[in-house]
C-alpha positions as CSV (number, residue, x, y, z in Angstrom):
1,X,7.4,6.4,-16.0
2,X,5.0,7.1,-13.1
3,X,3.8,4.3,-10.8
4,X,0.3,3.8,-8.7
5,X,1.6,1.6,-6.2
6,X,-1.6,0.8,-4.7
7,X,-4.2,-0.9,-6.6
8,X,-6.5,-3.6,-6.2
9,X,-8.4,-5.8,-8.8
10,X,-11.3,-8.4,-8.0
11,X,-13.9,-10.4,-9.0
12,X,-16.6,-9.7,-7.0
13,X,-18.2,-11.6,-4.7
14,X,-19.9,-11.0,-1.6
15,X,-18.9,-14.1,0.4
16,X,-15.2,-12.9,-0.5
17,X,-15.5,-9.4,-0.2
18,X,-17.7,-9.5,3.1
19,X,-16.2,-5.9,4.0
20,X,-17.7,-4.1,0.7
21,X,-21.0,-3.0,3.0
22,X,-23.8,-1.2,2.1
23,X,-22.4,2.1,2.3
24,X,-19.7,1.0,-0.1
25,X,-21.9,-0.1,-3.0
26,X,-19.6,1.3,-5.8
27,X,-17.7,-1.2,-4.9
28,X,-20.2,-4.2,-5.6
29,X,-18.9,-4.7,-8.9
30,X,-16.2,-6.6,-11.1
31,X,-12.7,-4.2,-11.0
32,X,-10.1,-5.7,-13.7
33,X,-6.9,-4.4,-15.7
34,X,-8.9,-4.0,-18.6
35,X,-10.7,-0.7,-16.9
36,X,-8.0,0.3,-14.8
37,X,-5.5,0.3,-17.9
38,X,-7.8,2.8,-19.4
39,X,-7.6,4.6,-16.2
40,X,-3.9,5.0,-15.6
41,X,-3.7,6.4,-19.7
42,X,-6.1,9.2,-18.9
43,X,-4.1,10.2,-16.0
44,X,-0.7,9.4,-17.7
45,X,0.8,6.9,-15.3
46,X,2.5,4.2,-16.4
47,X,2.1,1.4,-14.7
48,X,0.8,0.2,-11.3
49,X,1.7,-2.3,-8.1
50,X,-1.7,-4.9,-8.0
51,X,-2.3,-5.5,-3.6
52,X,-3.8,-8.3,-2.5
53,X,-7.6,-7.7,-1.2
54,X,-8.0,-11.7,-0.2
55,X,-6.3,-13.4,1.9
56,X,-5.5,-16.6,0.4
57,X,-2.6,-18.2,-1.6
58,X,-5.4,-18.3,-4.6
59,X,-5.3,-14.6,-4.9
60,X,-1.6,-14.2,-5.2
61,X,-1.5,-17.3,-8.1
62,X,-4.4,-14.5,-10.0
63,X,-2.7,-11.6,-9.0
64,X,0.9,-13.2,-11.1
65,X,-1.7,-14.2,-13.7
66,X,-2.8,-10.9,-14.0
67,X,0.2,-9.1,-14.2
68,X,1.2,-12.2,-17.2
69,X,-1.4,-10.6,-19.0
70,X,-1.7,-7.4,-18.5
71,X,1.5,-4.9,-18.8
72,X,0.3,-1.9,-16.4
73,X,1.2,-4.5,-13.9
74,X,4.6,-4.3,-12.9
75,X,4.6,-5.8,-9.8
76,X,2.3,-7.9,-7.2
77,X,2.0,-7.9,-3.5
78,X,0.4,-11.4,-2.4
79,X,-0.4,-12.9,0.7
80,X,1.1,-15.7,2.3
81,X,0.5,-17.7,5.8
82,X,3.3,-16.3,7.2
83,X,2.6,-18.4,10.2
84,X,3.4,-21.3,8.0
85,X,6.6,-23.5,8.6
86,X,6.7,-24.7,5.0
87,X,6.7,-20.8,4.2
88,X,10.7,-21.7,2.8
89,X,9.5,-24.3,0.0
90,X,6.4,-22.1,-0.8
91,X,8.7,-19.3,-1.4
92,X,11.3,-20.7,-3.6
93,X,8.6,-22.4,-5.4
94,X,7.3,-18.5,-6.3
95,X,10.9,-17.0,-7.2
96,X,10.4,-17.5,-11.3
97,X,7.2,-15.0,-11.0
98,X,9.3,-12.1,-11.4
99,X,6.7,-9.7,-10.5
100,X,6.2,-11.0,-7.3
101,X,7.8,-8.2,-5.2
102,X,6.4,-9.0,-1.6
103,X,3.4,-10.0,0.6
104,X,1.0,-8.4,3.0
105,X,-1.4,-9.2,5.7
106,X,-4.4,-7.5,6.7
107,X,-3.4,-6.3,10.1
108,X,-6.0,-3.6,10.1
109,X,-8.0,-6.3,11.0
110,X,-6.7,-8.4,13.8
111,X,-5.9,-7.5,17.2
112,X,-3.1,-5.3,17.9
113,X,-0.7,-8.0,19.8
114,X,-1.3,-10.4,16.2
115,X,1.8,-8.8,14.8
116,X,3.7,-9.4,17.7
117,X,3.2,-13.2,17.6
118,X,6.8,-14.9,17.3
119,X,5.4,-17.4,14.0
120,X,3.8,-13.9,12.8
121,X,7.7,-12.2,12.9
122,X,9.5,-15.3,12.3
123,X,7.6,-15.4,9.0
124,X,8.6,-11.9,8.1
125,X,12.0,-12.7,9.0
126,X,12.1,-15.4,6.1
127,X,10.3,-12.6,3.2
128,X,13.6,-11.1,3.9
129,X,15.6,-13.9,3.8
130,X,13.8,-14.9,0.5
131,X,14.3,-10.7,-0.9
132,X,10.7,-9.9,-0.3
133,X,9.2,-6.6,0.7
134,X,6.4,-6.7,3.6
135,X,3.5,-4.0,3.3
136,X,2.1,-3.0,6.9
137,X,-1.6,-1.8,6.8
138,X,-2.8,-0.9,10.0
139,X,-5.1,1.9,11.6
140,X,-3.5,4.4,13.4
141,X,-3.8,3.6,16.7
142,X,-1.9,0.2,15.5
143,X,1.2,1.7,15.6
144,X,2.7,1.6,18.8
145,X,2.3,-2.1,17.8
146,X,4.2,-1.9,14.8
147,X,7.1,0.0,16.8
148,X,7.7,-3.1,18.7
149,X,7.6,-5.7,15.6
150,X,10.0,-2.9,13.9
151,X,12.1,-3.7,17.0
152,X,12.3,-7.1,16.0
153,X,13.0,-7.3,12.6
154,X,16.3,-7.1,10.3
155,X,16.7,-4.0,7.7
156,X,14.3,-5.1,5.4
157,X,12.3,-2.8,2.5
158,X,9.4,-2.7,4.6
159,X,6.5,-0.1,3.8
160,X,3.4,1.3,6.2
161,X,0.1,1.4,3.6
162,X,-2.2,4.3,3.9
163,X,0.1,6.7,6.5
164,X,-1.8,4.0,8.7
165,X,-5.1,5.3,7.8
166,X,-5.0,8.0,10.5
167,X,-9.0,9.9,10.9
168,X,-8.8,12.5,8.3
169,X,-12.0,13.8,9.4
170,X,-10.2,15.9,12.2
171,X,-6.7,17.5,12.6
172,X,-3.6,15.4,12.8
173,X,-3.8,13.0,16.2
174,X,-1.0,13.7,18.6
175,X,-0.3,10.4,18.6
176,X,-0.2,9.5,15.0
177,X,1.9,12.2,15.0
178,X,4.4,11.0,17.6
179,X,4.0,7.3,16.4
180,X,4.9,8.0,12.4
181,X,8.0,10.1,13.4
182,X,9.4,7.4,15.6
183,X,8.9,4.7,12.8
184,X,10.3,7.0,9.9
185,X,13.8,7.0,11.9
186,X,14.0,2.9,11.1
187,X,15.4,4.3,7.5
188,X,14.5,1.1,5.6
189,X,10.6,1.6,6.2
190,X,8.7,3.4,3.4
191,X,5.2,5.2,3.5
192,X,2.6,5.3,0.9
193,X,1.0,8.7,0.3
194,X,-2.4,6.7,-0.4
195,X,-5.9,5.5,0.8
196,X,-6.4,8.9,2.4
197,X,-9.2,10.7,0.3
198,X,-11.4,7.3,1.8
199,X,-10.4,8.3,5.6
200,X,-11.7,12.2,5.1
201,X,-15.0,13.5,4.6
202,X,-15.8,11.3,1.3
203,X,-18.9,14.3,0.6
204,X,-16.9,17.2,1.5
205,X,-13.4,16.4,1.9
206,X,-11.3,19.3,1.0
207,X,-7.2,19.4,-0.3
208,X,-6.4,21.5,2.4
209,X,-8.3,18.5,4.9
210,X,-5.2,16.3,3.6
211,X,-2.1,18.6,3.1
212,X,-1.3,18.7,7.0
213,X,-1.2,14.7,6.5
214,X,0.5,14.8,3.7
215,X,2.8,17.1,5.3
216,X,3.7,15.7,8.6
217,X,4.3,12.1,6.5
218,X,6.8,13.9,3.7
219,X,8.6,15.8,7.4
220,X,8.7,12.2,8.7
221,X,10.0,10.1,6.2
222,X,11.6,12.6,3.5
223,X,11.4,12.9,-0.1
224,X,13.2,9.7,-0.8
225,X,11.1,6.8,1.3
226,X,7.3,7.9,0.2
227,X,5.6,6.9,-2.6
228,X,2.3,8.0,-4.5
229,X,-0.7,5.0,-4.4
230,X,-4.4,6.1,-5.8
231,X,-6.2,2.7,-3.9
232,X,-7.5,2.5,-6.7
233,X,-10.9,1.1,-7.2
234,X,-11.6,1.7,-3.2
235,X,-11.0,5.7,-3.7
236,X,-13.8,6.0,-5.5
237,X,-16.0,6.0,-3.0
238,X,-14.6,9.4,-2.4
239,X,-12.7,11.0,-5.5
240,X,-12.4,10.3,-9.1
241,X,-8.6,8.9,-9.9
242,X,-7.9,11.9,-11.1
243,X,-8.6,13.8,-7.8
244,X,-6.6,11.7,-6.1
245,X,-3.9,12.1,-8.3
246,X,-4.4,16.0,-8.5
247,X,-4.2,15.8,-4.9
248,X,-1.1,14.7,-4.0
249,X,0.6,16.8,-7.6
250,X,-1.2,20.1,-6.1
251,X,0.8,19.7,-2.6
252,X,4.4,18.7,-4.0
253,X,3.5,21.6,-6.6
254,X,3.8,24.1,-4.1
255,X,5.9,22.5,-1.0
256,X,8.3,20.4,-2.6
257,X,8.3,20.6,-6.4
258,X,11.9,18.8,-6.6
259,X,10.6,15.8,-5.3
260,X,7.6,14.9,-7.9
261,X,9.7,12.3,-9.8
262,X,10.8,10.6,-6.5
263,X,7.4,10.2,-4.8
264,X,5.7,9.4,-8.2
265,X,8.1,7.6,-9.9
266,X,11.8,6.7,-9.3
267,X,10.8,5.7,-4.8
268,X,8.5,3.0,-6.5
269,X,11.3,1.9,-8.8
270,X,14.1,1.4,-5.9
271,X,11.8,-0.2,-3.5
272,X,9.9,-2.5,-5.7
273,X,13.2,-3.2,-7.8
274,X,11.3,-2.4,-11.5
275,X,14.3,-1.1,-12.8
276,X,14.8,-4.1,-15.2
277,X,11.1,-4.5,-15.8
């Protein structure tokens, strides 16, 4: 079975969605599992990982709701105050949600030093504790931040969203470069192969725009610690879900055809633990 894990669902609203701006439109609308269910069947995946897009314990409750109802959903990243110093009780009052795999905070939006706050790693240090994954989303030039918070956590299933969202637009940044391949040695941190149609060109992007990306992030990391992830409704402000898909099935088609069921399918099921689900 093939996994997206990158999706997001909402309700929309513009107070809570204040970063859906005029140019993003598209997205000024409900997104639910009904549609997206409809979706992953055309493009014969099987089921999908729902990411938080608010940051509040109120998502995370829908989110496990969601994924109650609605079968596609296999597992659920939430958020969490990981700043909290009740965040012990509030995790083992989530551990009978079964499909609550791990949390994640929008980093992409805070200063770069935010990560390094000691509450900030102290609370990732007790995701571990508690079996959790954390997922890292960050721009690119976050991630000589993200080295030094890598510095100071345990061997955790840890996972950067987005190859950090590096500018697509142009070639490959020497520093992104440099950054990704020094974070790829810490061998328990993952990469999505995701959100990157939405950091091109989203008029003219071309596959051969992307494929060096791709490239340098499959070099880094290997076949076995990236994962496919559509971004699923955001992406459409660039590509159709089946472009996306396409995308990433054209590249491993003719560099690396071995490794389709890992990056599509069995990566997802090791890191996220679906094996029994």
């Amino acid at each position: 079975m093939d996994i997206d894990t990158h999706n997001h669902f909402w309700i929309y609203d513009p107070l809570e969605y204040d970063w859906i701006d005029g140019s993003m439109s598209l997205l000024k609308r409900n997104y639910l599992p009904e549609e997206f269910s409809n979706v992953l069947a055309n493009a014969a995946i099987g089921g999908c990982i729902a990411v938080q897009a608010r940051q509040s314990d109120a998502e995370t409750d829908w989110l496990l709701k969601l994924s109650d109802e609605f079968k596609i959903i296999k597992g659920v990243i939430g958020w969490v105050d990981l700043c909290n110093l009740n965040l012990h009780e509030f995790l083992e009052q989530k551990h009978q949600h079964h499909k609550l795999k791990g949390f994640r905070h929008v980093l992409q939006g805070e200063e770069d030093d935010f990560m390094l706050n000691p509450d900030f790693i102290r609370g990732i240090k007790i995701l571990s504790e508690h079996d959790y994954c954390y997922e890292i989303l960050v721009y690119e030039n976050q991630l000589k931040s993200v080295r030094k918070l890598l510095d100071q956590l345990p061997e955790m299933r840890l996972v950067i969203d987005h190859i950090a969202k590096p500018n697509i637009k142009a070639k490959p940044d020497r520093d992104w470069i440099h950054d990704l391949k020094a974070i790829s040695l810490h061998k328990h941190v993952y990469c999505k192969l995701s959100g990157m149609v939405t950091e091109a060109d989203w008029e003219n992007w071309t596959p051969e725009n992307i494929f060096p990306f791709i490239e340098h992030t499959i070099t880094c990391f290997g076949e076995n610690r990236v994962m496919y992830g559509s971004d699923w409704p955001v992406c459409l402000l660039a590509a159709k879900y089946n472009e996306v898909k396409n995308l990433l099935e054209q590249y491993l088609a003719t560099q690396c055809k071995d490794s389709r069921d890992k990056i599509f399918s069995s990566n997802a099921k090791e890191f996220y633990r679906l094996f029994d689900h």
